[in-house]
FIKOL-473364 format. One record per atom (N, C-alpha, C, O): residue in three letters; atom name; x, y, z. Coordinates in steps of 0.1 Angstrom, whole numbers, plus 2048, in hexadecimal, padded with zeros to 3 digits. Example, Ala and Ser with C-alpha at 12.3 -4.5 7.8 and 13.67 -1.06 7.14 Angstrom:
<sites>
rest_atom_c1_c2_c3
Ala_N_884_7C7_84E $
Ala_CA_87B_7D3_84E $
Ala_C_884_7DF_84E $
Ala_O_88E_7DF_855 $
Ser_N_880_7EA_847 $
Ser_CA_889_7F5_847 $
Ser_C_881_800_84F $
Ser_O_886_80B_850 $
</sites>
This chain:
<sites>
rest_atom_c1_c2_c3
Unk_N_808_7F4_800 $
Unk_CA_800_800_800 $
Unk_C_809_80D_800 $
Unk_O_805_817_7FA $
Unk_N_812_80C_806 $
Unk_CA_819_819_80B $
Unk_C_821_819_7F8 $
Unk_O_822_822_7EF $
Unk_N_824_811_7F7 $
Unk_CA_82B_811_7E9 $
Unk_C_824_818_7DD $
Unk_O_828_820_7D4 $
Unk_N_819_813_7DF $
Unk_CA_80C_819_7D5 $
Unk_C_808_829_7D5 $
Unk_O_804_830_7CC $
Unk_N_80D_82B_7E3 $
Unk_CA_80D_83C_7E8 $
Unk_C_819_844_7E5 $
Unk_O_81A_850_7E2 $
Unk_N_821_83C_7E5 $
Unk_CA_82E_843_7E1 $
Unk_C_82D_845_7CF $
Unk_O_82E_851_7CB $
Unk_N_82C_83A_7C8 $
Unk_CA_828_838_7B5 $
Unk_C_81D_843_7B6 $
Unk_O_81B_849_7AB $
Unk_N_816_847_7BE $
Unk_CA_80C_850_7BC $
Unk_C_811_85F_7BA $
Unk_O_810_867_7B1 $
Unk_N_818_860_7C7 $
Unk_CA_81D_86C_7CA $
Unk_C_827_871_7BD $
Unk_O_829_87D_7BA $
Unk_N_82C_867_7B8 $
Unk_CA_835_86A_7AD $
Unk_C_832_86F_79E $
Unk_O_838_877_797 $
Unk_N_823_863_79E $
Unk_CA_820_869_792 $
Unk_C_81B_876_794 $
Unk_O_81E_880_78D $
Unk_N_811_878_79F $
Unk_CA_810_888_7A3 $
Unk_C_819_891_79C $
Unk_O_816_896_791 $
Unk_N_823_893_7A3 $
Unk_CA_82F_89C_7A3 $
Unk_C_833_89D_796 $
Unk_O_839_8A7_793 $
Unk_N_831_892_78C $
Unk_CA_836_88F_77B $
Unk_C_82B_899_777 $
Unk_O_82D_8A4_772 $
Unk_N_820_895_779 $
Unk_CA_811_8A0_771 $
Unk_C_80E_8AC_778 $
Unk_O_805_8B4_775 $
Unk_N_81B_8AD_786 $
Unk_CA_81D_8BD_787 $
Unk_C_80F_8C1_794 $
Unk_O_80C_8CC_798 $
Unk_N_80A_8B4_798 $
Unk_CA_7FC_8B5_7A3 $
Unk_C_805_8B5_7AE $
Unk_O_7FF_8AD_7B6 $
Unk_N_80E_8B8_7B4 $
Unk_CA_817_8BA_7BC $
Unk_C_810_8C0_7C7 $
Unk_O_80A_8B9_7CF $
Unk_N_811_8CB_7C8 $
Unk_CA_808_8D3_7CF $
Unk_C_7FB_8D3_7CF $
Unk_O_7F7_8D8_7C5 $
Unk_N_7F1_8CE_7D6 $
Unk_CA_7E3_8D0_7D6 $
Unk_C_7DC_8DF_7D9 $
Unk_O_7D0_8E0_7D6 $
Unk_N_7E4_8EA_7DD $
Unk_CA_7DD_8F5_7E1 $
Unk_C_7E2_8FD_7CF $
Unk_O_7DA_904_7C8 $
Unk_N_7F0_8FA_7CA $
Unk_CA_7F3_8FD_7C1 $
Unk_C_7E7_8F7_7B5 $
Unk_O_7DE_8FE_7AF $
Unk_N_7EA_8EF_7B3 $
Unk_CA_7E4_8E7_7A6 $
Unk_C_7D3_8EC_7A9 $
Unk_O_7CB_8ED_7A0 $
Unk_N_7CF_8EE_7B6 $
Unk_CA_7C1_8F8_7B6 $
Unk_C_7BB_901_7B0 $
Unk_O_7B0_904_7AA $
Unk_N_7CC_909_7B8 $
Unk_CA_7CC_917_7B1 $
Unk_C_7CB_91B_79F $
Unk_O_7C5_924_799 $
Unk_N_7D2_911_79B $
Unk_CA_7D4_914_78E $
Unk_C_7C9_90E_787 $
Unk_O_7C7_913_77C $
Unk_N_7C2_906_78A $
Unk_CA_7B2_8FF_786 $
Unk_C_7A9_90F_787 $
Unk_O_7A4_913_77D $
Unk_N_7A9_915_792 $
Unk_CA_7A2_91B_794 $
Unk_C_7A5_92A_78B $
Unk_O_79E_933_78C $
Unk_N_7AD_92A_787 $
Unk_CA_7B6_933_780 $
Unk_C_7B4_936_776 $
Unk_O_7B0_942_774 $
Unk_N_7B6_92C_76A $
Unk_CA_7B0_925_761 $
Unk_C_7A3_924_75E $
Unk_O_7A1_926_752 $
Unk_N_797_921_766 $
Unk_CA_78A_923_760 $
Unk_C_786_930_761 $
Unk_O_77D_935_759 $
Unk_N_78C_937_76B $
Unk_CA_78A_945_76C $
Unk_C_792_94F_75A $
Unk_O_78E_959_754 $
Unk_N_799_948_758 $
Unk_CA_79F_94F_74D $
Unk_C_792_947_73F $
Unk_O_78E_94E_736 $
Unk_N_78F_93A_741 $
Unk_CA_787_935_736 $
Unk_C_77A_93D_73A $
Unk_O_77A_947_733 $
Unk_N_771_93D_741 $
Unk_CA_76A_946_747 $
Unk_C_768_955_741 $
Unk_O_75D_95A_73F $
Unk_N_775_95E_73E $
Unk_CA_774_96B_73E $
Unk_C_773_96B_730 $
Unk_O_76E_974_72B $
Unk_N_77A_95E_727 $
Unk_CA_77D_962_71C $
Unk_C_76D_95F_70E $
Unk_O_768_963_704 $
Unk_N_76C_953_71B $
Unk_CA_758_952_715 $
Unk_C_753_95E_714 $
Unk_O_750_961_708 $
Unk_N_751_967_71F $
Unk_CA_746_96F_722 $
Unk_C_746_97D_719 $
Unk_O_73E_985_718 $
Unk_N_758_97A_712 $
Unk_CA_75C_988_70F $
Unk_C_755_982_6FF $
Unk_O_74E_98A_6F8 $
Unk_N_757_975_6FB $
Unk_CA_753_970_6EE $
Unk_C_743_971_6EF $
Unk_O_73F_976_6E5 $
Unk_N_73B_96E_6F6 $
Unk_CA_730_96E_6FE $
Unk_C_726_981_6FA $
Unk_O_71C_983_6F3 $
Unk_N_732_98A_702 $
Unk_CA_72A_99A_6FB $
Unk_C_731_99E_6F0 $
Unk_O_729_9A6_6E9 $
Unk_N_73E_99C_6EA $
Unk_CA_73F_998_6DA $
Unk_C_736_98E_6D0 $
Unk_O_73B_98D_6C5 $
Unk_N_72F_98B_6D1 $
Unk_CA_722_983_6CB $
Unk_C_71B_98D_6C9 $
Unk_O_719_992_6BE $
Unk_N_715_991_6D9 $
Unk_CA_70B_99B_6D8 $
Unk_C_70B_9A2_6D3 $
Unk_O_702_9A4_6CB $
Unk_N_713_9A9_6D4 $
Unk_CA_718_9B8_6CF $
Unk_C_718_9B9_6BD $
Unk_O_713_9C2_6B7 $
Unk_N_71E_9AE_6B6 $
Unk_CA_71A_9A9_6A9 $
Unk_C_70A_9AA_6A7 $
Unk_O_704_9B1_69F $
Unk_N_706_9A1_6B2 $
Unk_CA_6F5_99F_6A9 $
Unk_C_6EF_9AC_6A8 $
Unk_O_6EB_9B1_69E $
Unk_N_6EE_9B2_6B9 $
Unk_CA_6E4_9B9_6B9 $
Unk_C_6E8_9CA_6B5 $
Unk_O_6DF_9D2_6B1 $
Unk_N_6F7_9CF_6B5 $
Unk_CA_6FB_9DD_6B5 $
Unk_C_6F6_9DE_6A6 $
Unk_O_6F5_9D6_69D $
Unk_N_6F3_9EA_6A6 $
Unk_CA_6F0_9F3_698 $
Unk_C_701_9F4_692 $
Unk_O_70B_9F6_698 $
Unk_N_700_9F1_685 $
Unk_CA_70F_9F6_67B $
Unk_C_70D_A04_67A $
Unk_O_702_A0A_676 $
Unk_N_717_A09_67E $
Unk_CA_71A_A18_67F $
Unk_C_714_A1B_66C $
Unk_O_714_A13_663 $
Unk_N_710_A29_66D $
Unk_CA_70C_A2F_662 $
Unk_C_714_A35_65C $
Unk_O_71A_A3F_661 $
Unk_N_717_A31_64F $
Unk_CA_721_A3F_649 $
Unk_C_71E_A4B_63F $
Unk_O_71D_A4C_633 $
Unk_N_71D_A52_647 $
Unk_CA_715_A5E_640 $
Unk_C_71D_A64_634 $
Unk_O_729_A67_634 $
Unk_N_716_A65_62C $
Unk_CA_71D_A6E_61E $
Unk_C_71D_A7C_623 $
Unk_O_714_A80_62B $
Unk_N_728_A85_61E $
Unk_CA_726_A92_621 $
Unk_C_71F_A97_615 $
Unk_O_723_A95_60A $
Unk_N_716_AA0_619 $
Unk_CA_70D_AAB_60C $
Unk_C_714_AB7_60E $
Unk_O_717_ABE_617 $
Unk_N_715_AB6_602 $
Unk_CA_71D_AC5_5FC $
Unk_C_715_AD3_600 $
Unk_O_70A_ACF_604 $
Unk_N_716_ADC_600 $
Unk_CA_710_AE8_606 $
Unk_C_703_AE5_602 $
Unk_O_701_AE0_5F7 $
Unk_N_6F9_AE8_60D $
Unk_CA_6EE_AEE_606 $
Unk_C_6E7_AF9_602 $
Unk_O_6E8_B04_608 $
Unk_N_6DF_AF7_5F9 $
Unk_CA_6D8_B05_5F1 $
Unk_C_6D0_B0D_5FC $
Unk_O_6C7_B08_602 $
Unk_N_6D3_B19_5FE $
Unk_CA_6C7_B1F_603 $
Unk_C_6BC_B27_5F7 $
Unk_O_6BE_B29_5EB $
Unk_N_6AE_B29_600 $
Unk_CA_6A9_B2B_5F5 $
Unk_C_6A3_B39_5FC $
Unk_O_69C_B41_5F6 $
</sites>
């Protein structure tokens, strides 16, 4: 048993799960960054469908008074 904990511990430390408050941190890190990058794609959508395309106005040459 203790042997099985030790092969454990090792492969751990190979896939870098070494730290448990670390390898937390960085989980939590990470969805927080997947998270922001949705939400920004998310009101870039919107902003597509529903904004008005700016207008480009022709300029008119003087006008006539009468």
């Amino acid at each position: 048993a203790d042997e099985e904990a030790d092969e454990a511990d090792e492969e751990a430390k190979k896939l870098g799960l070494g730290e448990e408050d670390e390898a937390l941190k960085s989980l939590i890190h990470s969805n927080q960054q997947s998270r922001a990058k949705q939400m920004n794609s998310f009101f870039a959508d919107l902003e597509a469908k529903y904004a008005e395309p700016e207008k480009k106005t022709k300029s008119k040459g003087k006008s006539k008074k009468k």
